[in-house]
N, C-alpha and C positions, 0 to 999 in steps of 0.2 A: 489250340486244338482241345477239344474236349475229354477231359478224362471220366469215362464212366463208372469205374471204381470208385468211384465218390460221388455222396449227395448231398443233399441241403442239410442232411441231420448231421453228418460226420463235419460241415465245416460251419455248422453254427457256433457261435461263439456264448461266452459265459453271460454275458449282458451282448444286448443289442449295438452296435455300432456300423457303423459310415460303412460303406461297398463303393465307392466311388476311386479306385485305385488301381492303378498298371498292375500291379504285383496279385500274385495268387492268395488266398488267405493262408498258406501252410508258408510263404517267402513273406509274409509280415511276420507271422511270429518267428521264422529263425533270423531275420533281423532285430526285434525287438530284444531276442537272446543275446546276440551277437554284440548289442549297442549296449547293454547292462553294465552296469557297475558291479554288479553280482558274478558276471560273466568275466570280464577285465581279475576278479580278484583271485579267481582260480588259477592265476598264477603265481600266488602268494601261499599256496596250501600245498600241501603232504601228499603224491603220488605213494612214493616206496620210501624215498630218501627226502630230508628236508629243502625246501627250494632254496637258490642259491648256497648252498654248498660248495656245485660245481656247476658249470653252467649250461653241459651235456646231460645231466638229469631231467629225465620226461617231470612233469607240474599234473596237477590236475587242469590247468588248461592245456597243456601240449596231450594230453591224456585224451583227453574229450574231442580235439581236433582229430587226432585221430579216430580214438570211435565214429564220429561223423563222418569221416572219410571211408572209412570200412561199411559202414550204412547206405552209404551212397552205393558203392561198386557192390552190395550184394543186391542192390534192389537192380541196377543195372544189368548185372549177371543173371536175377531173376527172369527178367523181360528178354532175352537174349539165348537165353540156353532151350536146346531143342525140347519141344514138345510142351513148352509156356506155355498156360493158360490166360499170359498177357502178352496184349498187343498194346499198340500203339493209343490204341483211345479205351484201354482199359489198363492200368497196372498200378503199382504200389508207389506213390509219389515222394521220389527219392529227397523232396525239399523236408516232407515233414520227416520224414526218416530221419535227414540230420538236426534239422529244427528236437527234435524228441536226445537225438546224442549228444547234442552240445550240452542238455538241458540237466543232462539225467546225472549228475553230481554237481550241479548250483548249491544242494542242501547241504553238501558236505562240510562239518565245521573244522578249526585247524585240526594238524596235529592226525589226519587222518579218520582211519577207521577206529584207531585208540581214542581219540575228542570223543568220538560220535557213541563210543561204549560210556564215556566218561561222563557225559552230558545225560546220556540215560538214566544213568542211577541216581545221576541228583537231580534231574526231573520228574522221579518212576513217584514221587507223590502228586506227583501235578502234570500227569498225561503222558510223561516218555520224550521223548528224543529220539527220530531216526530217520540218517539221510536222507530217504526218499520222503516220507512222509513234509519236510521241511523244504527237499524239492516246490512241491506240490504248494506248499503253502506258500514259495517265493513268488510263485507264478500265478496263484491267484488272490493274494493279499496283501504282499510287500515290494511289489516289483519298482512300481510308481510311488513317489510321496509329492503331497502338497504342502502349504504352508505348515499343516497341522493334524496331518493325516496319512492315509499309505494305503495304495489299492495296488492290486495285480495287473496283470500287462494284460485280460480279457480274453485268455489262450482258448483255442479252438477248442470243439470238443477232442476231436482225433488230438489233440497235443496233449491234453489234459489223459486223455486213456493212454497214450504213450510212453509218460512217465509211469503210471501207476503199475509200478511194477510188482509191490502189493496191494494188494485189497482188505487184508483183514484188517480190525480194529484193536486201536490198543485197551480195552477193554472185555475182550474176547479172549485173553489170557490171563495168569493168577500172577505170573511172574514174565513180563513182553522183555526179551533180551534184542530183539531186534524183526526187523519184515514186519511192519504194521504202520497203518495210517492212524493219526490222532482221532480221537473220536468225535470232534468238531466238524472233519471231513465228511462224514458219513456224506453230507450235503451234496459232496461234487461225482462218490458215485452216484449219486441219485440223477443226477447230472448225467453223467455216462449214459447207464443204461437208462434213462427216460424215464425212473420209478420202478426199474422190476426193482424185486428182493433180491438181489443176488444170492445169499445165504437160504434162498428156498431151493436153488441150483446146485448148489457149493456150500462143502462146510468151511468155517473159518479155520486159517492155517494156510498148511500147505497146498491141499486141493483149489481153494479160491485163490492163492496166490500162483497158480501156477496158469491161472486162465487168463490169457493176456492178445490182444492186438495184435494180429499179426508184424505190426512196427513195431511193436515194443520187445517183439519175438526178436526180431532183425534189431534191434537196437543191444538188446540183450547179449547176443550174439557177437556182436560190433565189442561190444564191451569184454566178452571171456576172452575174442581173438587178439586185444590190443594187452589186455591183461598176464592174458596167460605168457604172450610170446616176447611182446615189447619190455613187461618188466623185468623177466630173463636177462635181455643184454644189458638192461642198465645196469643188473645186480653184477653179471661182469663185468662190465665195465668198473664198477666199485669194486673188482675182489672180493665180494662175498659169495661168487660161486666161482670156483676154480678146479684144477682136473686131479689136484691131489683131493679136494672138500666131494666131488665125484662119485669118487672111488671109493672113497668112504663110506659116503650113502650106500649103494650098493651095496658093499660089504654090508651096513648092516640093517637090512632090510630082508624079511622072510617070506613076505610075500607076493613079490612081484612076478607076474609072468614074463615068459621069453620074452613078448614081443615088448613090454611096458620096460625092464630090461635094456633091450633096443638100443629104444627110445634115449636113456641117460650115457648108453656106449655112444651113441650118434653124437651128441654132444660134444662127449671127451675128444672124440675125432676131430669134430669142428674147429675145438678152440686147439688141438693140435697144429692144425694144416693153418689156424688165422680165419680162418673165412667164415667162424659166427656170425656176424652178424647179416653177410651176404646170404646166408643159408636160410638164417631165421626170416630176414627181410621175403623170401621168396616164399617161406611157410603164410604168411598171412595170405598170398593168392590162393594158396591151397584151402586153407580154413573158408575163404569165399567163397570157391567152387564145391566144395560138398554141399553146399547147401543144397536143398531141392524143396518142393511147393509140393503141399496136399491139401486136397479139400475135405471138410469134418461137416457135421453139422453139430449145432446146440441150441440152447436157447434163444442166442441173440442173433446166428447166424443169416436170418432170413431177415433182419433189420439192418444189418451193414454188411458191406464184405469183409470188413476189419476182421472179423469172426468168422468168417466163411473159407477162410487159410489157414495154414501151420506150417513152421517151419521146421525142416526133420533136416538132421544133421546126422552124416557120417560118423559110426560108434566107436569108429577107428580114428578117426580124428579126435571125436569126444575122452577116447584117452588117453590120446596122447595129449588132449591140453591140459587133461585132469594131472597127469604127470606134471607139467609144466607148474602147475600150481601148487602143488607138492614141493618142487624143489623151490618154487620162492616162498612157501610158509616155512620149512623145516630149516630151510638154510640161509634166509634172510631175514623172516617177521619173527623167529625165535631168537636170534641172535642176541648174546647182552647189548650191542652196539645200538640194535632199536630198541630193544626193552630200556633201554636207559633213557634214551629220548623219547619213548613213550612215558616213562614213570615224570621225567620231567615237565612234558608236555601237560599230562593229568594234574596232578601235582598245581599247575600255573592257570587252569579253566578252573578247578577245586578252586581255589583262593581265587579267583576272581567274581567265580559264581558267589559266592560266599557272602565276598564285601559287596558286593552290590543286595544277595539280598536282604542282608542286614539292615543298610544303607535304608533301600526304597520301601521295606515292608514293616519296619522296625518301629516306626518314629514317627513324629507326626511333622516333624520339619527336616527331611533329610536333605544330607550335602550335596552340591552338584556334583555326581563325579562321573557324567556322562554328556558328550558331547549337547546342544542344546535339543535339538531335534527332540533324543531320543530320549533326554531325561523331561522334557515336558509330555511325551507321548506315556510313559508311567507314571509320572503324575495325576496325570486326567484321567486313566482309566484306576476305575473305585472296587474291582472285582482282584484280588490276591492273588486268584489262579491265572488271570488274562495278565495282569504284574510280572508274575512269575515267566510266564510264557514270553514276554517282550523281554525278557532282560536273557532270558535263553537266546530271542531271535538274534539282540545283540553279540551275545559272545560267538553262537554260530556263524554267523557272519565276518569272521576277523580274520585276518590271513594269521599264520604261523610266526611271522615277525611281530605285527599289529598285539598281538597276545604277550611275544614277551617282551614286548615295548610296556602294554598297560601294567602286564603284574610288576617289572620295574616302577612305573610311575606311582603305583600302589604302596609299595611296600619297601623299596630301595630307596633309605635316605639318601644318598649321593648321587638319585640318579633324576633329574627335574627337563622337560622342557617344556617352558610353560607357555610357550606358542602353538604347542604341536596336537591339542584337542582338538577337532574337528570333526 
């Protein structure tokens, strides 16, 4: 059946390619996501707690399934709740939805959101570093390799506005700490919106970053409700929030209202009675159902429906998840226990960033000390900064073990396998 919420311009693709296929163009690409090697490795990276630790810790792959699945039942809930403005051959096509959530932490390198601060500052000479922005590049430059080269997997355009969760450029600020696309990219908004100027619209920052697809709204979304509530029990689960650490908070905290308050007594209760995680499990139907659909107009709105919706969330739920993230930054991300495996983590991409670019920029005859692929792909390119940029794409790419396997293999006389380059 036809869905009329989309046209030829939302499922054009980056380059030209075949239509001759069962599948929808929004079920290729979250197959293509799906089948990745990029995809498969998110379960070797940093949610909250390190992977395999324990083996009930959410991954950034168990991470992202879920987002996808919370994507999926808001767009369902969308089309379903009284007084839709979608029906059946008109509504928000729940494939790209998840095709967009599976997608939308691919850039993320080990070691978390600490890598992705870590890889900033030693890139912030040579373009920057950040997750999404390196998203965006897995999917349209590194997806696929041949003998001797590496192209993206051709994502839709709706895929490609989906992730773009920001828009500004990393040259658009004095000092980019993070939310910007590399300035290379400028190319694939131009792509998006068909050559307007965005920034004739929008200034750069927060305003341009806050104008987004209605998927990427619901992807977004997908993302705070798996964040806010799922990381919670894991951190209970770990003992890093418990009903004496609670009560603490509270105590010393001066400005919370009654109902925010609540909110951390509701808690206490829970894990009293045992039944967190039954409780919490039932809050993400709740964060689904607040949602609700409004029509806006703008610039682009009369070109796609992508922009011709918003999605408006309950301000009562918005703080209770903001609550929610408060007690996993204050009582989990400050912890010494992560700051130690952060400082470690940095610490092990530092020294490997390092030797490598000493290694490849240094010299005119440098060592192999990267698998073959990737150490002939820096080789042949003759530009420093596009050098630099590939030996980043390397490290960002490495799961959390892979990293302190290499800085071992780097630096640990005792520690050798010299089968295990690949």
């Amino acid at each position: 059946m036809q869905n009329n919420f989309y046209t030829n311009f939302d499922t054009t693709r980056l380059r030209e390619s075949r239509r001759d296929d069962y599948r929808s163009i929004f079920q290729i690409d979250r197959d293509r996501i799906i089948y990745s090697s990029e995809f498969r490795r998110l379960q070797g990276k940093t949610q909250v707690f390190l992977p395999g630790e324990f083996d009930f810790y959410r991954t950034r792959l168990t991470h992202s399934i879920e987002v996808a699945q919370i994507g999926r039942s808001i767009c369902n809930y969308l089309l379903k709740m009284e007084r839709s403005p979608f029906n059946d051959n008109f509504y928000i096509d729940p494939d790209l939805v998840e095709s967009i959530s599976l997608a939308h932490d691919l850039g993320h390198p080990p070691f978390g959101h600490a890598g992705e601060r870590t890889l900033n500052k030693l890139m912030k000479k040579h373009g920057g570093f950040e997750g999404n922005a390196q998203t965006l590049r897995l999917l349209t430059e590194i997806f696929y390799r041949g003998e001797n080269s590496r192209r993206g997997m051709n994502p839709s355009r709706s895929l490609i506005d989906g992730v773009l969760k920001y828009k500004s450029l990393f040259r658009h600020f004095d000092n980019p700490k993070n939310h910007f696309l590399y300035d290379h990219q400028e190319k694939y908004l131009d792509f998006v919106f068909d050559g307007a100027d965005l920034y004739q619209h929008f200034s750069p920052g927060r305003e341009v970053n806050s104008f987004s697809s209605i998927e990427c709204q619901i992807m977004d979304w997908a993302d705070d409700t798996s964040y806010a509530i799922n990381d919670i029990v894991d951190s209970i689960s770990a003992g890093f929030i418990t009903i004496i650490k609670l009560i603490k908070w509270l105590d010393s905290q001066d400005n919370l209202s009654t109902v925010e308050t609540g909110y951390v007594e509701e808690i206490i209760e829970w894990l009293k009675k045992g039944e967190h995680k039954r409780r919490f499990g039932t809050l993400v139907g709740t964060f689904i159902q607040t949602c609700k659909i409004e029509e806006r107009e703008n610039f682009f709105s009369d070109k796609s429906n992508r922009y011709r919706y918003e999605l408006v969330i309950d301000e009562e739920i918005k703080r209770r998840a903001n609550i929610y993230k408060r007690l996993s930054v204050e009582l989990v991300f400050l912890s010494p226990q992560l700051h130690q495996m952060e400082f470690k983590g940095n610490y092990m991409i530092s020294r490997v960033f390092e030797v490598l670019c000493d290694n490849y920029l240094g010299g005119d005859s440098p060592k192999n000390l990267l698998p073959d692929f990737s150490d002939k792909l820096i080789r042949e390119q003759d530009d420093e900064k596009k050098r630099v940029r590939l030996i980043c794409d390397y490290i960002a790419g490495m799961t959390d073990a892979f990293t302190v396997k290499t800085f071992k293999r780097l630096f640990d006389p005792d520690f050798s396998y010299l089968a295990d380059l690949v």
